[in-house]
N, C-alpha and C positions, 0 to 999 in steps of 0.2 A: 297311338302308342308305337307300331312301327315304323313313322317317320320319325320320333323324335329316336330311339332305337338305332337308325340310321344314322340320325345325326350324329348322336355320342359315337357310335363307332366311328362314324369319317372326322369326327373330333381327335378323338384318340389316337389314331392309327396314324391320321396326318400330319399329326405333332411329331409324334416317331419318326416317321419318313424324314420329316424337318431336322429335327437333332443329327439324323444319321445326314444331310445333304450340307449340314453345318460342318462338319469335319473337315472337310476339302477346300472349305476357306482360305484361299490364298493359291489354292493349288489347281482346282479349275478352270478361274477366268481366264481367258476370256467367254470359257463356256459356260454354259448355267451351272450351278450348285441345285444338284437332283437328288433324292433319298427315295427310296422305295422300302414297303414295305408289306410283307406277302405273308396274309391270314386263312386257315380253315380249320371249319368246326372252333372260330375262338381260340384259336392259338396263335403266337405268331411263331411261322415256318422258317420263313427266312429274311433276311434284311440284307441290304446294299446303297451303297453312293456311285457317283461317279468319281472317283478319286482323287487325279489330276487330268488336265488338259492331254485328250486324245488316247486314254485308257475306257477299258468297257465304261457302259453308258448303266445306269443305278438298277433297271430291271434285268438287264440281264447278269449286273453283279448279287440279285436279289436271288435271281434262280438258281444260281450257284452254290448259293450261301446256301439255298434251301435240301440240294441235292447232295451237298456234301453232307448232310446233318441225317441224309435219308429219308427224307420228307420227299413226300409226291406231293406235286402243287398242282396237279390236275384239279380243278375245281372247285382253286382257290380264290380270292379276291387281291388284289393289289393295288397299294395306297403308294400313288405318287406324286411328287411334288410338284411336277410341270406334264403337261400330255406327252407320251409316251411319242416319240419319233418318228416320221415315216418314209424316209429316206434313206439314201446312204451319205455318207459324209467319211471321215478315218473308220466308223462302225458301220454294223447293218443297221436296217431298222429295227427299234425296241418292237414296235408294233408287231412286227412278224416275229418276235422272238417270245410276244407272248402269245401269240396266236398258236405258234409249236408247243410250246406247253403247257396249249389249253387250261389257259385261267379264263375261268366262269366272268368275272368282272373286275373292271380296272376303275381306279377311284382317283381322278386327278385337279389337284387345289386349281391350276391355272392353266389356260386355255396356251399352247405354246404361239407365240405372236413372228415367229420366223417362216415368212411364206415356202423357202426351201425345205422347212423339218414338218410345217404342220399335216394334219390332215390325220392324226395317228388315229384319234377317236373313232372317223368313218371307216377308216380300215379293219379297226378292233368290233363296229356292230355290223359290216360288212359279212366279216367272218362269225354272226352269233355270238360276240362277248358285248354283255352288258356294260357299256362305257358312259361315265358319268363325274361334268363337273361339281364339284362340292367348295362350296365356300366357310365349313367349319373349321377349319384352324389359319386365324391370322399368321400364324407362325407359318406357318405351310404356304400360303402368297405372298410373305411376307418375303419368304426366301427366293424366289424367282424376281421380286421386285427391280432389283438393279439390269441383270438381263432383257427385262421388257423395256425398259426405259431404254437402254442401249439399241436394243433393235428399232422401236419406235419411233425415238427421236434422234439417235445419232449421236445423245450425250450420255457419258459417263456417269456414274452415280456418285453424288458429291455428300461428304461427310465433314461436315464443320465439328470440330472438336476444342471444347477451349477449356481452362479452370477458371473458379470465377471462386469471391467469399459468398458469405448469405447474402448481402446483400447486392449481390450480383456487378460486384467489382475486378476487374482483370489485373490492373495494376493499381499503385497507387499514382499519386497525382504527377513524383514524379519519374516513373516510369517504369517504380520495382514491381517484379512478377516472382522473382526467382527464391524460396518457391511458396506459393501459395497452396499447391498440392502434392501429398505426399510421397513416398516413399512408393507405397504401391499400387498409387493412380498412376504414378508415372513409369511403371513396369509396366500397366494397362498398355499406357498407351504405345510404348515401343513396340508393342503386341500388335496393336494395333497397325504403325507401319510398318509390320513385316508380312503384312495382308493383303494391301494395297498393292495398287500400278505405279501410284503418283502424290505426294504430297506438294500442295501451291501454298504457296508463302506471296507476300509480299516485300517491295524492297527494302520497306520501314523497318518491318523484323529483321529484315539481313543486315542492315546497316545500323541497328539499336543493340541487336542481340550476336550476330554473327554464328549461327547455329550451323550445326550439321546435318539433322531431320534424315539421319539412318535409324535403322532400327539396330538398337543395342538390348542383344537378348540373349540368352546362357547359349541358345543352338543355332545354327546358322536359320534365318528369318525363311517362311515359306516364298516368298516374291522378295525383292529388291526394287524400290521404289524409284522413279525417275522422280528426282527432284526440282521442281519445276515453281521460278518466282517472277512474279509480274511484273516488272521493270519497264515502264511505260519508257522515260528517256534513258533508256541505258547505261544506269547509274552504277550497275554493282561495281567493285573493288576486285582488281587481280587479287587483290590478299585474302579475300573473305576464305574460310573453308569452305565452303560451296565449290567455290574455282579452285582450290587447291588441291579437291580431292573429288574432280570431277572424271579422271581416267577412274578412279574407283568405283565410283556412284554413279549413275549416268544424271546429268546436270542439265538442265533446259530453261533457257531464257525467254520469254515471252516480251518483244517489245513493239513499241509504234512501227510501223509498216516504215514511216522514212529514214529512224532510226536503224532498221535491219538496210537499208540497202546506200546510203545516204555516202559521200563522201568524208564529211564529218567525223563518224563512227567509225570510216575502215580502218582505223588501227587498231583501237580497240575492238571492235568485231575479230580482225585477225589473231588478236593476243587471246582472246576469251577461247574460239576456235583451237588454237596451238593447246590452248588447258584442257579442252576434251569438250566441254560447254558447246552446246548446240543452241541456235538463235529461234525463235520460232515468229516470225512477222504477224503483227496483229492490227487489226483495225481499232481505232479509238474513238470513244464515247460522244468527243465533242469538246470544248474546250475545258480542261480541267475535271472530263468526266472518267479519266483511265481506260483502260484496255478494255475492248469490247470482251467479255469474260464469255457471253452465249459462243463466239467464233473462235477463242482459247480451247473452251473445254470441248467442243468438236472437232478442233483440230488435233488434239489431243490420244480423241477419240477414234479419228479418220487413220489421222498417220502415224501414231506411236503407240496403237494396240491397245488405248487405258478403258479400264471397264468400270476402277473405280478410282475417286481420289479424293485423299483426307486433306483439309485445310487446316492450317498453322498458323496463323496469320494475326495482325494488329487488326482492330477494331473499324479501320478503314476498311479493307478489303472485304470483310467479313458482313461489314452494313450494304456494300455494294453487290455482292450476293445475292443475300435476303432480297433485296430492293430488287434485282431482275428475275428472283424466285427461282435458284438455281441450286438451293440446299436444299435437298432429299431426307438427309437425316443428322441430327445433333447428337452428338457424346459429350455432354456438359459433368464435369466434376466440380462437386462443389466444399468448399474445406469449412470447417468449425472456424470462422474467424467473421469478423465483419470489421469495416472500415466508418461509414457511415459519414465518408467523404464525398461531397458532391461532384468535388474536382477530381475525386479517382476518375480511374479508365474503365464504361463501361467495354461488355463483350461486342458491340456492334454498335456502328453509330453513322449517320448521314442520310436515312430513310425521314422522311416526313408523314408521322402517324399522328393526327391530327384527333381520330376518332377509334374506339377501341376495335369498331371493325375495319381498320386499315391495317392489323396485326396480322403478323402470317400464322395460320393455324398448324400446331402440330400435337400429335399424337402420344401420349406415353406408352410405350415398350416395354424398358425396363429398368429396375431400379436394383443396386448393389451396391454394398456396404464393403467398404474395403478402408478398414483399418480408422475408422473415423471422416474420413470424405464419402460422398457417395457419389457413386458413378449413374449417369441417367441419361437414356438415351429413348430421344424422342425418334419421331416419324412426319414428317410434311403431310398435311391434309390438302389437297390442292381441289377446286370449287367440281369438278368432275370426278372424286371420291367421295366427297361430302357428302 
């Protein structure tokens, strides 16, 4: 009875923390998105985020909260979202800042995976505070999840977003999208890149659709996305609006390694350049395989700061993704309509799934009803989560 007891509260508490480390979306990365949450005797005392990049860190915005309200947190518990820190960095350590205000025990969803910050836990039962990882709310690991993959692997966390009918059609055959989803799935999703680091497109959408992939939203967007499209032979158009309004928006070209340095290209490299467009050389697949996308999105990652980035993209790019297993997570809308064309456009295509377990597994999140489409957003099962 008092472990399950345990559970519900580091369920409950952890959820909190999560909600409260979800606000900062957009405004943190490149540092984690952290929520704290600070309970005794069953109440909660105080709460905190980290807010944006390089302001107080979520526990000691928790003990703040808690003292301004005139709560003593002496011998309280706190529910946070990643281990509590033990270093310095722009802040002190969390670690010592809960060990000053002697909290009884600290409750953290994810083990923090940054060899410079970790160690916070031994610090915390070092000094007599009961520290302890808890895996009851998805939500609460859920939110550190982009962060660890970033530290880990070096890649950004990648968000495939598309709209599709019921019967999971993007366009029709020949080549209408616009629009298939409403009114305010597509506020969603400007929402959405005003969150992000980086939207990648491919050159098929730039040169079918000619887009602009800002976010258009009532307030000025929390981040500003660098707009970034895969352009294997360096085909974009000075005229596109991408190049036209790339001193506004910062613009990134991704192309073949000979393409970026090649004789060939230097006019066009120099006139892309003069627009504000930045080149970014990439190695390739192989013949007719595209841009190696693993050495994109780390370069990405390495040298223009991205932590996360949402995809826009035609059915090409989007299959070739999948296929290197490089999508983390989907934001699929889906509209009241079906086609029930065979020659529509699915949302991905070019993987060879021969057998059902050759599909990439993914997780349901969440589901949301907005105005007759529903918005759903999965999660990657990858064979080491499983």
């Amino acid at each position: 009875m008092k472990d399950d007891a345990h559970a519900n509260d580091d369920a409950r508490y952890l959820n909190l923390a999560a909600r409260c480390a979800l606000r900062a979306s957009g405004r943190a990365e490149p540092n984690p998105l952290v929520g704290c949450v600070i309970v005794k005797a069953g109440r909660v005392v105080g709460v905190g985020h980290h807010r944006q990049f390089g302001s107080a860190h979520a526990e000691v915005e928790a003990i703040a909260n808690a003292r301004s309200r005139g709560e003593d947190v002496a011998g309280a518990t706190a529910y946070v979202t990643l281990e509590p820190c033990n270093s310095w960095g722009r802040n002190p350590p969390c670690s010592d800042a809960l060990v000053a205000a002697r909290i009884r025990e600290v409750v953290f969803a994810v083990t923090d995976p940054n060899p410079m910050k970790a160690g916070g836990a031994m610090r915390l039962r070092e000094a007599g505070i009961i520290a302890r990882q808890s895996s009851a709310s998805a939500v609460a690991t859920g939110v550190s999840l982009p962060f660890v993959k970033r530290v880990t692997t070096g890649l950004p966390w990648v968000i495939a977003k598309w709209a599709q009918t019921i019967d999971g059609r993007v366009a029709t055959r020949t080549g209408e999208s616009k629009w298939i989803s409403g009114t305010w799935a597509r506020q969603r999703v400007h929402q959405l890149r005003g969150r992000v680091d980086a939207i990648l497109t491919g050159i098929g959408t730039v040169l079918a659709d000619d887009p602009m992939l800002n976010a258009r939203v009532p307030r000025p967007p929390r981040r500003v996305a660098k707009r970034v499209i895969a352009d294997t032979g360096l085909e974009i158009s000075l005229e596109t609006q991408l190049v036209r309004t790339a001193r506004e928006f910062p613009t990134l070209v991704a192309c073949e390694r000979s393409m970026a340095s090649g004789t060939y290209t230097a006019k066009k490299r120099a006139a892309l350049d003069q627009a504000g467009v930045e080149i970014i050389p990439v190695a390739d697949q192989g013949i007719g395989g595209g841009l190696n996308l693993r050495e994109l999105l780390t370069a990405l990652a390495r040298d223009h700061h991205v932590s996360t980035v949402m995809v826009e993209s035609g059915p090409g790019l989007l299959g070739s993704l999948f296929e290197y297993d490089l999508v983390d997570e989907a934001v699929v809308y889906i509209a009241p309509m079906l086609l029930a064309d065979e020659q529509a456009r699915s949302a991905a295509v070019g993987r060879v799934a021969e057998k059902l377990s050759n599909a990439r597994q993914f997780q349901l999140c969440r589901v949301k009803a907005l105005d007759g489409d529903v918005e759903i957003t999965y999660r990657r099962i990858r064979a080491s989560e499983a």
